[in-house]
TORVOFI-949435 format. One record per residue: residue in three letters; x negated, y negated, z negated of N, C-alpha, C, CB in turn. Coordinates in pm, 1 decimal, decimal comma, always signed. Each point is the difference from the previous one (the first is absolute). Glycine has a CB too. Example, Ala and Ser with C-alpha at 12.3 -4.5 7.8 and 13.67 -1.06 7.14 Angstrom:
{aa ala | n.east -1319,0 | n.north +569,0 | n.up -780,0 | ca.east +89,0 | ca.north -119,0 | ca.up +0,0 | c.east -90,0 | c.north -120,0 | c.up +0,0 | cb.east +189,2 | cb.north +117,3 | cb.up -124,6}
{aa ser | n.east -154,2 | n.north -222,3 | n.up +196,6 | ca.east -82,0 | ca.north -119,0 | ca.up -6,0 | c.east +77,0 | c.north -109,0 | c.up -73,0 | cb.east -118,4 | cb.north +62,8 | cb.up +214,5}
END
This chain:
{aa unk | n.east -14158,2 | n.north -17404,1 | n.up -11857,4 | ca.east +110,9 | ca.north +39,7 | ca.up +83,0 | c.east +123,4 | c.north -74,1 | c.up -50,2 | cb.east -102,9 | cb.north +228,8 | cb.up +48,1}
{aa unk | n.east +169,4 | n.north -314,7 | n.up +23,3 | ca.east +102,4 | ca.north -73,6 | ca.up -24,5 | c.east +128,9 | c.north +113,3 | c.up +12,4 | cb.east -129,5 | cb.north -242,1 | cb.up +89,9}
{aa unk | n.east +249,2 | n.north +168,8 | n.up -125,7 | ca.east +124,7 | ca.north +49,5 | ca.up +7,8 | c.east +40,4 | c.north +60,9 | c.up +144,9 | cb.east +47,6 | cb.north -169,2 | cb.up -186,1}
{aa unk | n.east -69,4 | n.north +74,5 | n.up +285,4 | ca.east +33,8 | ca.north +55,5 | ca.up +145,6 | c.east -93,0 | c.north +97,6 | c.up +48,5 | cb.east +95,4 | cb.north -207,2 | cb.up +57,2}
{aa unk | n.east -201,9 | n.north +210,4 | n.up -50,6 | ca.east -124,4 | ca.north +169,3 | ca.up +2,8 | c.east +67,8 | c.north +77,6 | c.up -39,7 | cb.east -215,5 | cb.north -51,0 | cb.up -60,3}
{aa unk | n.east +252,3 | n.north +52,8 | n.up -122,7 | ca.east +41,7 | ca.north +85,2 | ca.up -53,0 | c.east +104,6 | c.north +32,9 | c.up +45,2 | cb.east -105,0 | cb.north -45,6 | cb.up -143,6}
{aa unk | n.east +197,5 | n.north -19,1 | n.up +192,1 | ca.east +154,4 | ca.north +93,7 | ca.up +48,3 | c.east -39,0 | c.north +59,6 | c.up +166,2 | cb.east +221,8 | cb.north -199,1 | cb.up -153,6}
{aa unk | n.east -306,7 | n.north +134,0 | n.up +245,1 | ca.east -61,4 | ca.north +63,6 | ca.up +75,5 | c.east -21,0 | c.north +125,7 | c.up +32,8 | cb.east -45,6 | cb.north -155,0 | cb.up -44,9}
{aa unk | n.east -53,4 | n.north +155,4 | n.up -107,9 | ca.east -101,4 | ca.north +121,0 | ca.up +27,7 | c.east +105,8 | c.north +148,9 | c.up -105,8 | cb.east -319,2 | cb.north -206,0 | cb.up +16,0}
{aa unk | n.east +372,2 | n.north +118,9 | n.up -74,5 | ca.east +106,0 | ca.north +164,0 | ca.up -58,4 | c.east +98,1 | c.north +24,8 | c.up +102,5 | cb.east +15,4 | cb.north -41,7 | cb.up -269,5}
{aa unk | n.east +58,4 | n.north -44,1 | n.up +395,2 | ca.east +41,8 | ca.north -20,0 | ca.up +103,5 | c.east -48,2 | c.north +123,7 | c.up +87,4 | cb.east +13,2 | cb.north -252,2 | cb.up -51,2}
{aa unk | n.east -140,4 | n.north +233,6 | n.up +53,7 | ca.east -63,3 | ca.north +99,4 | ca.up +129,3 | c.east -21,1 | c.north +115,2 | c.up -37,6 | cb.east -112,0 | cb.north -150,9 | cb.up +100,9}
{aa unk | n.east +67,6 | n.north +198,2 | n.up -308,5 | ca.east -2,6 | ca.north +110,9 | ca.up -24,3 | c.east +122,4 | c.north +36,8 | c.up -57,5 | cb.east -222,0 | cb.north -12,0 | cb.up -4,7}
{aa unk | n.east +339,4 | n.north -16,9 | n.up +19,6 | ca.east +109,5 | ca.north +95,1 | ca.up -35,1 | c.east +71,1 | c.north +17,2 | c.up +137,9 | cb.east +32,6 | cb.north -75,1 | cb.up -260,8}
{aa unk | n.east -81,7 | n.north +38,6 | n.up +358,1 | ca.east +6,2 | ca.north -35,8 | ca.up +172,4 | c.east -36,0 | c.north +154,9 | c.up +16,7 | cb.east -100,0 | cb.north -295,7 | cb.up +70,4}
{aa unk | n.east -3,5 | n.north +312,5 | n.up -91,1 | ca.east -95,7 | ca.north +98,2 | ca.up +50,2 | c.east +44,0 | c.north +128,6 | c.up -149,2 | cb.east -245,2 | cb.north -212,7 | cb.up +161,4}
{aa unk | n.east +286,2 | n.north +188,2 | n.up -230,8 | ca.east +30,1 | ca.north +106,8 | ca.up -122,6 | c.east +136,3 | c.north +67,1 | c.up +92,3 | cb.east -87,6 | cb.north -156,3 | cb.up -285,0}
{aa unk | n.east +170,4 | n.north +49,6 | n.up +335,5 | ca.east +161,3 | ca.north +33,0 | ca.up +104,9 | c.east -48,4 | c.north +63,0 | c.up +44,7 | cb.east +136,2 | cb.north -149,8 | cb.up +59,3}
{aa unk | n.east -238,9 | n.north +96,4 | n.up +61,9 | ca.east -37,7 | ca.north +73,6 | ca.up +175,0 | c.east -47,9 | c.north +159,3 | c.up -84,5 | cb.east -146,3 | cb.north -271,1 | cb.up +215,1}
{aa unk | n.east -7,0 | n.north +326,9 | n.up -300,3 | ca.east +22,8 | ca.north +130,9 | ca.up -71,2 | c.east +66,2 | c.north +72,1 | c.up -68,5 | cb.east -111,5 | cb.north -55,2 | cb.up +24,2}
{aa unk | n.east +226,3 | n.north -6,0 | n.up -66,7 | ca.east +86,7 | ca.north +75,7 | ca.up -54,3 | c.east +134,0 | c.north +40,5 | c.up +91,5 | cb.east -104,0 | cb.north -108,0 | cb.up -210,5}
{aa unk | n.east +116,0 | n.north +59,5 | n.up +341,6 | ca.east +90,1 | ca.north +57,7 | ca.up +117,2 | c.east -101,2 | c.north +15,8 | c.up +81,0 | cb.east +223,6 | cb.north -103,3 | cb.up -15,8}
{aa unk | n.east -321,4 | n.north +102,4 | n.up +43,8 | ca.east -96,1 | ca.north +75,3 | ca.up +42,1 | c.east +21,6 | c.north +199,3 | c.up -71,4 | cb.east -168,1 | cb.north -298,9 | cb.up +12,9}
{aa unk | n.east +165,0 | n.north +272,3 | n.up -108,4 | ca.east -33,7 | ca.north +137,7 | ca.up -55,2 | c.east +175,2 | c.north +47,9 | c.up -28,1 | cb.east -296,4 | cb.north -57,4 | cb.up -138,0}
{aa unk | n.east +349,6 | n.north -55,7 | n.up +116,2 | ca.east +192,5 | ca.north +95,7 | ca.up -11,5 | c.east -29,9 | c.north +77,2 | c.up +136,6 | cb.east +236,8 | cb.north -215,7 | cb.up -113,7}
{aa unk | n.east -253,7 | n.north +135,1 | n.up +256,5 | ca.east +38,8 | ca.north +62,1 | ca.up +128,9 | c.east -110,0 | c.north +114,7 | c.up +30,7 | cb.east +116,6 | cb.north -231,0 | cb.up +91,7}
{aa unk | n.east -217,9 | n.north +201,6 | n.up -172,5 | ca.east -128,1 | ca.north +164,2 | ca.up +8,1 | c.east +76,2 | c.north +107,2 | c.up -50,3 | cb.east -243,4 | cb.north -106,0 | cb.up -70,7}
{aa unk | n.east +317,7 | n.north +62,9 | n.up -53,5 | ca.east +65,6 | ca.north +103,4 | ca.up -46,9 | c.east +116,2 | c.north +70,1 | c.up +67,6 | cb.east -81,8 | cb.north -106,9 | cb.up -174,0}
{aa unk | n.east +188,3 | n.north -14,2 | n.up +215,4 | ca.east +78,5 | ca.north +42,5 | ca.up +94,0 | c.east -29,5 | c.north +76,1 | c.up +139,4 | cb.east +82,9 | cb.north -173,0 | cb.up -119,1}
{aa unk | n.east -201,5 | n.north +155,4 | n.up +153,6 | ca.east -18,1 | ca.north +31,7 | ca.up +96,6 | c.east -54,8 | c.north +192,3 | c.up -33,4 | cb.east -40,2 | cb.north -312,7 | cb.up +96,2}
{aa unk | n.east -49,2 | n.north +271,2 | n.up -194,4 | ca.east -48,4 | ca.north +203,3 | ca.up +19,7 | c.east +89,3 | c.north +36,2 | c.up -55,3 | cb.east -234,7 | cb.north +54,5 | cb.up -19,8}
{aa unk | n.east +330,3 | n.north -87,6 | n.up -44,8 | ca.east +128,6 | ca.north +114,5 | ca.up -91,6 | c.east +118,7 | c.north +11,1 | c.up +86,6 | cb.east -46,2 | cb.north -80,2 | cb.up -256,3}
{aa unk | n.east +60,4 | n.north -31,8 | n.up +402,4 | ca.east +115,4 | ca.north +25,8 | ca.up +68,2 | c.east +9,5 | c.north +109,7 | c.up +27,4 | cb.east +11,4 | cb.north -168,9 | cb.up +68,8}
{aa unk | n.east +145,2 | n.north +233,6 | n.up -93,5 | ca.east +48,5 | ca.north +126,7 | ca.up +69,3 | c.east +13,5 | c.north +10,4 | c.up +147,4 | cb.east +111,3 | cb.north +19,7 | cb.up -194,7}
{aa unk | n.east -177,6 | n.north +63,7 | n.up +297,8 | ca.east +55,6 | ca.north -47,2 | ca.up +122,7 | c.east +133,7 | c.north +102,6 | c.up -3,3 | cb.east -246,8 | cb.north -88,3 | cb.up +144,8}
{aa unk | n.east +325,8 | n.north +29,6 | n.up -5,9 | ca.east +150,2 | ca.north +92,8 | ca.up +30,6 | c.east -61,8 | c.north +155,7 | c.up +24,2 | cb.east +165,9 | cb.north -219,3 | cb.up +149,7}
{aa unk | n.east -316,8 | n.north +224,2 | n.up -100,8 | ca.east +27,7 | ca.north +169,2 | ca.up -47,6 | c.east -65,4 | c.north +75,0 | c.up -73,5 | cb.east +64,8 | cb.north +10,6 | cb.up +162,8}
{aa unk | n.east -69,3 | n.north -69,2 | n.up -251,5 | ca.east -4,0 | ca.north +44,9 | ca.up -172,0 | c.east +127,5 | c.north -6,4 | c.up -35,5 | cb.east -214,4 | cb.north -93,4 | cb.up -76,2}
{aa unk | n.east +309,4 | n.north +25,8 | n.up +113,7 | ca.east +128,6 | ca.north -0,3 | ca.up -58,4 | c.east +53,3 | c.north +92,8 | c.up +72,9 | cb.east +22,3 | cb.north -216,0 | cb.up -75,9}
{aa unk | n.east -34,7 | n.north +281,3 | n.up +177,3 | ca.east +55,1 | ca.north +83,6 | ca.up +91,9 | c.east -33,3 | c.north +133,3 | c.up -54,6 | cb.east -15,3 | cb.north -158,3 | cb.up +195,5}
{aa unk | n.east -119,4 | n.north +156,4 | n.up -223,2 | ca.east -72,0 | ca.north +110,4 | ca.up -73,9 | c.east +86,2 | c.north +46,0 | c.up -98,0 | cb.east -217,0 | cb.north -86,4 | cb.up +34,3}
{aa unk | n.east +228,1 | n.north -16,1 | n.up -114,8 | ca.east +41,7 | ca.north -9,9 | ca.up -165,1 | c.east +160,2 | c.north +80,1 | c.up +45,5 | cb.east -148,6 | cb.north -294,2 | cb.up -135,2}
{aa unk | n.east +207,1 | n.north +215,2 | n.up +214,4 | ca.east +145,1 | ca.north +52,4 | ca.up -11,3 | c.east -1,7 | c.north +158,4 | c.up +71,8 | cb.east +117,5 | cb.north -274,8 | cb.up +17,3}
{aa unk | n.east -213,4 | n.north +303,5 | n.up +70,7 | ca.east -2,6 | ca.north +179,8 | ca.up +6,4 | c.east -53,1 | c.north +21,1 | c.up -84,3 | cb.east -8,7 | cb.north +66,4 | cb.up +188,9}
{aa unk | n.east -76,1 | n.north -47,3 | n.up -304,6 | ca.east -32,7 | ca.north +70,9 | ca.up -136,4 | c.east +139,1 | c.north +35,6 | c.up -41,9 | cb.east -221,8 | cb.north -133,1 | cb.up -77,1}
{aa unk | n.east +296,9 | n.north -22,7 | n.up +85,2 | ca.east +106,2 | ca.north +11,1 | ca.up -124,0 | c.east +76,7 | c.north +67,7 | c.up +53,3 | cb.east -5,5 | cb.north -186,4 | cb.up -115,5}
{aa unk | n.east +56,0 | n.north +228,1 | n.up +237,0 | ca.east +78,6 | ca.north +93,7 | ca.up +72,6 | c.east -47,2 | c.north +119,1 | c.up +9,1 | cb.east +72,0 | cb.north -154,4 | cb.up +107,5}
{aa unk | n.east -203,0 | n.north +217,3 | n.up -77,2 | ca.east -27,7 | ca.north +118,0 | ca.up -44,5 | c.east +0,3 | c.north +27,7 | c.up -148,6 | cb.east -111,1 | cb.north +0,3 | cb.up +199,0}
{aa unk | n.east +119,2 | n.north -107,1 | n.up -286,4 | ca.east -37,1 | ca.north +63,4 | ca.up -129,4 | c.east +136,5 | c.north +12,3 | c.up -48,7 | cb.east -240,3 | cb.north -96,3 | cb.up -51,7}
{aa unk | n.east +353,3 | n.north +30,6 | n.up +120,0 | ca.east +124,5 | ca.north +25,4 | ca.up -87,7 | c.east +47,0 | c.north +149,8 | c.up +114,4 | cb.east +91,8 | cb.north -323,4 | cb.up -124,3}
{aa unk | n.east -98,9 | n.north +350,5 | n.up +186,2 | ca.east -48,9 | ca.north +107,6 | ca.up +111,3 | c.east +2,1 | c.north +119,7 | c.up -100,3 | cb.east -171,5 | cb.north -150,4 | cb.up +182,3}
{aa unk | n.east +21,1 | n.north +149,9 | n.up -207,8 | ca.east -47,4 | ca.north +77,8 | ca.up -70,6 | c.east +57,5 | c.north +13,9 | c.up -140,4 | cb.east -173,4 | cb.north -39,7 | cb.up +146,4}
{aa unk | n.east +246,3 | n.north -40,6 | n.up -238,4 | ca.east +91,4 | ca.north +1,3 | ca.up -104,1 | c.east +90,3 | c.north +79,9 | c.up +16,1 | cb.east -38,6 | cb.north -185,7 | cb.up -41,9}
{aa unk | n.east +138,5 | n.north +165,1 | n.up +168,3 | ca.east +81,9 | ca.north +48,9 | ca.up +56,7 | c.east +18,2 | c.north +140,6 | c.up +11,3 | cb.east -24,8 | cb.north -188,3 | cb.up +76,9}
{aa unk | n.east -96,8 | n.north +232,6 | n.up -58,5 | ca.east -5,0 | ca.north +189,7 | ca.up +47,1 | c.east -70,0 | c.north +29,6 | c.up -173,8 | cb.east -95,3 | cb.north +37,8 | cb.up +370,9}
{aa unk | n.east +85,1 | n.north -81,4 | n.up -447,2 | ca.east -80,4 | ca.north +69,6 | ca.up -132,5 | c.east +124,4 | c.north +26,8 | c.up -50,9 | cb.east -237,3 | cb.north -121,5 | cb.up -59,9}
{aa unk | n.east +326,0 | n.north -18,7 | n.up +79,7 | ca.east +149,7 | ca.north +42,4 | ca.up -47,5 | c.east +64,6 | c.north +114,7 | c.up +37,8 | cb.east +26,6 | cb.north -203,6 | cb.up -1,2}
{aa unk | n.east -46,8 | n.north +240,5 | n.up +120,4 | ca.east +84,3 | ca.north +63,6 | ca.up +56,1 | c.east -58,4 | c.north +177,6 | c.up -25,2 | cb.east +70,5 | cb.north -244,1 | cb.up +179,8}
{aa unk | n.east -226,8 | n.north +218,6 | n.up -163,2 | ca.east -50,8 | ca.north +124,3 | ca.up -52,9 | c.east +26,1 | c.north +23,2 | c.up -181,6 | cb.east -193,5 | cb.north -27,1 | cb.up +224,0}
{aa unk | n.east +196,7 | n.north -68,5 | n.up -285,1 | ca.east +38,2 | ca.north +33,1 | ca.up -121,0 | c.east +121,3 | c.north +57,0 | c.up -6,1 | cb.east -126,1 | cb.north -153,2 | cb.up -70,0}
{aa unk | n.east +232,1 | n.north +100,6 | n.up +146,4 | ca.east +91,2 | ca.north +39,3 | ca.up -54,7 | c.east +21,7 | c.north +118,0 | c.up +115,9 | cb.east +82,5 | cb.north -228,1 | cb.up -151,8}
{aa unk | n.east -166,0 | n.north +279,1 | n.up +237,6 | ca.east +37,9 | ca.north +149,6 | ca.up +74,5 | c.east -79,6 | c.north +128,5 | c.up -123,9 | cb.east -19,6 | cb.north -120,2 | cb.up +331,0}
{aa unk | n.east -66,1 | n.north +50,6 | n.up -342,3 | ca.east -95,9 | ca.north +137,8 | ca.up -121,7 | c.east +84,2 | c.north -28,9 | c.up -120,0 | cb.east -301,1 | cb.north -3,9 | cb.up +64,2}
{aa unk | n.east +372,2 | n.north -96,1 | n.up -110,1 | ca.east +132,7 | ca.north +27,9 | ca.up -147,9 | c.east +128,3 | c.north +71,4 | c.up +35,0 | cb.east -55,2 | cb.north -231,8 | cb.up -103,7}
{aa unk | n.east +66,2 | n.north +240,8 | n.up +291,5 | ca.east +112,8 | ca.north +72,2 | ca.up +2,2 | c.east -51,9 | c.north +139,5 | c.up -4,5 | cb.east +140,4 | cb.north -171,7 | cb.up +121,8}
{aa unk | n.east -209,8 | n.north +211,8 | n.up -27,1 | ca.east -86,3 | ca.north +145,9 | ca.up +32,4 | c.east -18,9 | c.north +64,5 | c.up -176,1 | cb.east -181,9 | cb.north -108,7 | cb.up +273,4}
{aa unk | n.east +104,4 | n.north +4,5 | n.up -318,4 | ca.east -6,5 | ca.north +65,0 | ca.up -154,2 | c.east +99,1 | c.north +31,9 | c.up -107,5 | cb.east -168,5 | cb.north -105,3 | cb.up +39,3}
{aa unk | n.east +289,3 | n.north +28,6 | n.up -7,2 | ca.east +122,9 | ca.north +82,3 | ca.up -51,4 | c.east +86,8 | c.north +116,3 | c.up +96,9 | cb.east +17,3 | cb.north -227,7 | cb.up -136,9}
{aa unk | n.east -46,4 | n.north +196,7 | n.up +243,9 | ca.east +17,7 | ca.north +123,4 | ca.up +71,5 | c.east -36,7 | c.north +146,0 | c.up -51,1 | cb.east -31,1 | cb.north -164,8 | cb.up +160,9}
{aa unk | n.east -121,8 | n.north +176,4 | n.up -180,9 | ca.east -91,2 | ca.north +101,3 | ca.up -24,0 | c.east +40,8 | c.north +27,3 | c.up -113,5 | cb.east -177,9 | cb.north -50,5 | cb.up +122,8}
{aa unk | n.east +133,0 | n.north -67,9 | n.up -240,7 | ca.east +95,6 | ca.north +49,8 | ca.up -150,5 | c.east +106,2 | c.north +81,5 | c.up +5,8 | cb.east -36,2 | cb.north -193,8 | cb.up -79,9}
{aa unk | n.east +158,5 | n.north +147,6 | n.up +134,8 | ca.east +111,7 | ca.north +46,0 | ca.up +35,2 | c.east -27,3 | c.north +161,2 | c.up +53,3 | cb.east +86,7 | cb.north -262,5 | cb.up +50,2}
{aa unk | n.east -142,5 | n.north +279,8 | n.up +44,1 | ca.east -15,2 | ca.north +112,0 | ca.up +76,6 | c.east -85,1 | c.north +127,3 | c.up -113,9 | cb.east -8,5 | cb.north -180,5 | cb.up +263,3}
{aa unk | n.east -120,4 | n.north +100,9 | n.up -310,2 | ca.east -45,6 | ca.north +85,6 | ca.up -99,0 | c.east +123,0 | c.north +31,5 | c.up -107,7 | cb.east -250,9 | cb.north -99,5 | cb.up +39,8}
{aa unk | n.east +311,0 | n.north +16,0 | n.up -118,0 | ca.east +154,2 | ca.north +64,4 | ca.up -92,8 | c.east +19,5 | c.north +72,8 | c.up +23,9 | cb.east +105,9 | cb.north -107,5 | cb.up -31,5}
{aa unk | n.east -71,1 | n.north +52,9 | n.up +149,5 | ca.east +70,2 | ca.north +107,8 | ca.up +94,3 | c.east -40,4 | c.north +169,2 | c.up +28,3 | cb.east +27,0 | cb.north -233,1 | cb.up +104,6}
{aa unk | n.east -160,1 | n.north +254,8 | n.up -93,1 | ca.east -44,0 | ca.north +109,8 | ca.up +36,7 | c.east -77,8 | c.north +100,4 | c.up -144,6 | cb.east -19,3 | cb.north -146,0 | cb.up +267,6}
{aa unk | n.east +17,8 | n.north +13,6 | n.up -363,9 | ca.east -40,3 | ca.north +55,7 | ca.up -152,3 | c.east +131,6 | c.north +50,6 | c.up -42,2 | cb.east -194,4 | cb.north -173,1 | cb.up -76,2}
{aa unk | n.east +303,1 | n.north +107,5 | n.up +115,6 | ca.east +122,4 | ca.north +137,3 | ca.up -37,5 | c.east +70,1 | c.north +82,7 | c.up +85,0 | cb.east +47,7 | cb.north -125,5 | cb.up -149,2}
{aa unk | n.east -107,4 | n.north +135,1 | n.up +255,8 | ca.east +52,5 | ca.north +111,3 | ca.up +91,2 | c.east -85,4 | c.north +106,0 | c.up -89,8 | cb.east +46,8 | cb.north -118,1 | cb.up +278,1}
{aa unk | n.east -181,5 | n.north +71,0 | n.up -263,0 | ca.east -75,0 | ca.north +118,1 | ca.up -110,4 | c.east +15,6 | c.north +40,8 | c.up -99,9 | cb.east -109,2 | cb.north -49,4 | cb.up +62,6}
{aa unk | n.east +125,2 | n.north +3,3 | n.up -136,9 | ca.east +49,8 | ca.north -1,2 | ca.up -107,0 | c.east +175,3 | c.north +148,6 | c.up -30,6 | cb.east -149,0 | cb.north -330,1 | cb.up +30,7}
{aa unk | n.east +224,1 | n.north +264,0 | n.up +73,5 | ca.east +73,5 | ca.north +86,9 | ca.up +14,9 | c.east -12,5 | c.north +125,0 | c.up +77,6 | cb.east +89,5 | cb.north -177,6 | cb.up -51,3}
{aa unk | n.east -182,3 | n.north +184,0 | n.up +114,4 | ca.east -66,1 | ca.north +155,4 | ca.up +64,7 | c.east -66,7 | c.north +92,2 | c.up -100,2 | cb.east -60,2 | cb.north -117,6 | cb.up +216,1}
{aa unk | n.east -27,0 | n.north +1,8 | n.up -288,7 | ca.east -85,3 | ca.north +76,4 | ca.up -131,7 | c.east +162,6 | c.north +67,5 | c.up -93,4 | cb.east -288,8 | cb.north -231,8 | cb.up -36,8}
{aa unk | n.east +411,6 | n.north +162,3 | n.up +28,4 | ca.east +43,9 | ca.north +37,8 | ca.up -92,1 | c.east +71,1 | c.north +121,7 | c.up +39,8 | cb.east -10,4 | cb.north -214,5 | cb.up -98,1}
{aa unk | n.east +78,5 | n.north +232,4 | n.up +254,8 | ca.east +38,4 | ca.north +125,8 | ca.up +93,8 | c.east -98,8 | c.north +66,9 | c.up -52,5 | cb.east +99,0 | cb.north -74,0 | cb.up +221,5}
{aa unk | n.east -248,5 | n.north +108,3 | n.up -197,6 | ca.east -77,7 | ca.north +60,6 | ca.up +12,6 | c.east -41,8 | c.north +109,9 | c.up -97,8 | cb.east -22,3 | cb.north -182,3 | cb.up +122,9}
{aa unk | n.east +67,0 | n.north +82,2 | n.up -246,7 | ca.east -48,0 | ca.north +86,5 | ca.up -126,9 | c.east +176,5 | c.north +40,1 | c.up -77,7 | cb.east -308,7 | cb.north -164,9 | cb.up -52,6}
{aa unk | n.east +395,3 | n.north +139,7 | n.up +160,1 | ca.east +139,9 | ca.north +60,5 | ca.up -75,5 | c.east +23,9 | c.north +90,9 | c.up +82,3 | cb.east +111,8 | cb.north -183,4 | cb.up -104,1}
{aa unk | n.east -219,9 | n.north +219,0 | n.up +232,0 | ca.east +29,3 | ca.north +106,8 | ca.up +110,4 | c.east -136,0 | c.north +96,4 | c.up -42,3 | cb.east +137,8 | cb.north -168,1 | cb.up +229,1}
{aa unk | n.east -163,4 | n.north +140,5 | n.up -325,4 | ca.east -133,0 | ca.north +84,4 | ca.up -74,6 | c.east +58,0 | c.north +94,9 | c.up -109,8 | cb.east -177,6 | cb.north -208,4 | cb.up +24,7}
{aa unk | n.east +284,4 | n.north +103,9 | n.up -109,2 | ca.east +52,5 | ca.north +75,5 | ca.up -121,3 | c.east +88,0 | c.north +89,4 | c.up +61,4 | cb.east -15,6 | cb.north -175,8 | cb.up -174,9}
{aa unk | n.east +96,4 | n.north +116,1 | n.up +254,3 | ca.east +77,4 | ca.north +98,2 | ca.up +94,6 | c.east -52,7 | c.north +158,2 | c.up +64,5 | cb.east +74,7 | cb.north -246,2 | cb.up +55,9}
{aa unk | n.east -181,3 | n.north +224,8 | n.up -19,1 | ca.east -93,0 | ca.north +91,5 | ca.up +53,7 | c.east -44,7 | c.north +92,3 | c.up -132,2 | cb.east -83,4 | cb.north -175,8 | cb.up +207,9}
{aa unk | n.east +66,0 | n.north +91,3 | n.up -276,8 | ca.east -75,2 | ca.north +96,1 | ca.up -152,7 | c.east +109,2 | c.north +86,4 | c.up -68,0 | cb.east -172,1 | cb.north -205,4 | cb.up -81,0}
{aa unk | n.east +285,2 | n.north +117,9 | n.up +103,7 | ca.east +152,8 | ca.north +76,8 | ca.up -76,2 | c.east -0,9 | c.north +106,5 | c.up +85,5 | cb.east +173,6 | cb.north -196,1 | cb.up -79,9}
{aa unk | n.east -150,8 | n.north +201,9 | n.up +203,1 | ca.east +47,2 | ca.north +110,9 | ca.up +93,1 | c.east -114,2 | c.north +130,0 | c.up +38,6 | cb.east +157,0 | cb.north -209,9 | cb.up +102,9}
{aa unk | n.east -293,5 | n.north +122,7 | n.up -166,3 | ca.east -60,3 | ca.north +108,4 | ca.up -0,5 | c.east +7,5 | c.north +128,5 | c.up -152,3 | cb.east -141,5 | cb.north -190,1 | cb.up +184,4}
{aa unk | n.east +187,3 | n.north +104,1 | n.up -300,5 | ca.east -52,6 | ca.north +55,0 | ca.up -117,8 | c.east +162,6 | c.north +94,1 | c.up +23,0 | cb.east -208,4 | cb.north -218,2 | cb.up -183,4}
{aa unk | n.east +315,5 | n.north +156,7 | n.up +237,9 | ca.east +217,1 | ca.north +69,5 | ca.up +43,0 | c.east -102,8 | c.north +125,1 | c.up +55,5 | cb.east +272,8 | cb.north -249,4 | cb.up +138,8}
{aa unk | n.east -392,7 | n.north +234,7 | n.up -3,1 | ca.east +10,6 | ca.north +133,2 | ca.up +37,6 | c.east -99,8 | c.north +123,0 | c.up -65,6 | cb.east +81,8 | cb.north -131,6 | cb.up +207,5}
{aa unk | n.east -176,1 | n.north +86,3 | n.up -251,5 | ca.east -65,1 | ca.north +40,6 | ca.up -96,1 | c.east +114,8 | c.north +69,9 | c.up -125,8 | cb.east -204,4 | cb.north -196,7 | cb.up +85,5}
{aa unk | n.east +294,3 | n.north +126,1 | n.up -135,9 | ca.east +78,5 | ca.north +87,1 | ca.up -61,8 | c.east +102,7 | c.north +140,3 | c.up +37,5 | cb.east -44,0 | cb.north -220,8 | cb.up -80,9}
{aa unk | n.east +27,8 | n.north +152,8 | n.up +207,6 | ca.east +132,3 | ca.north +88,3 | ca.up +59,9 | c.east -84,0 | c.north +129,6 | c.up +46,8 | cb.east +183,3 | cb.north -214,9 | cb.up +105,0}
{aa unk | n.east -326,4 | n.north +206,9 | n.up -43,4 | ca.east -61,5 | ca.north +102,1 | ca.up +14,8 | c.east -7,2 | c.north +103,0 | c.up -108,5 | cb.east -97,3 | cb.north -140,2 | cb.up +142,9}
{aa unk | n.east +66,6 | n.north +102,1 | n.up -267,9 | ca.east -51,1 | ca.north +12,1 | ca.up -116,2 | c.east +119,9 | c.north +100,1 | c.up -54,2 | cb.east -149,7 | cb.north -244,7 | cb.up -20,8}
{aa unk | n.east +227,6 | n.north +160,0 | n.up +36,3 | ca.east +153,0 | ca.north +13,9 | ca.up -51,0 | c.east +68,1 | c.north +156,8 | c.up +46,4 | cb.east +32,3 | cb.north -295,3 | cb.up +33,9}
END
């Protein structure tokens, strides 16, 4: 094989190494293309999903208000009690005094 064969024949196989290797870029390009509605798709996910971000926020922060509400309200109703229990048992001693005043006075 002389010099001119030889540039020939590496000629035709790096010829043909080109033609399979954009052969197979455009195979590739071709099954991985996105079509426009996959992208259409894609951009309603991303709109329902920031959507859906949107109301977790909003429910988070309605159940952090409600729950200091309730806190608040329970305080609230642990010392209304609190101060009934304390009426209750100073309208007891009261009761016990005025019973033992008439108990004396009968007695008496």
């Amino acid at each position: 094989m002389n010099r001119t064969e030889f540039i020939i024949a590496m000629t035709i196989v790096l010829f043909i190494a080109f033609g399979l290797g954009w052969f197979a870029s455009w195979l590739v390009h071709r099954l991985t293309r996105v079509t426009q509605a996959e992208i259409s798709d894609l951009d309603q996910m991303a709109r329902d999903l920031h959507d859906a971000e949107e109301a977790r926020d909003e429910a988070t922060t309605y159940f952090h208000q409600r729950e200091r509400e309730l806190t608040s309200h329970l305080n609230q109703t642990e010392a209304e009690l609190r101060a009934a229990m304390e009426g209750l048992r100073d309208a007891r001693a009261e009761a016990e005094e005025l019973r033992a005043y008439i108990e004396r006075q009968n007695k008496g």
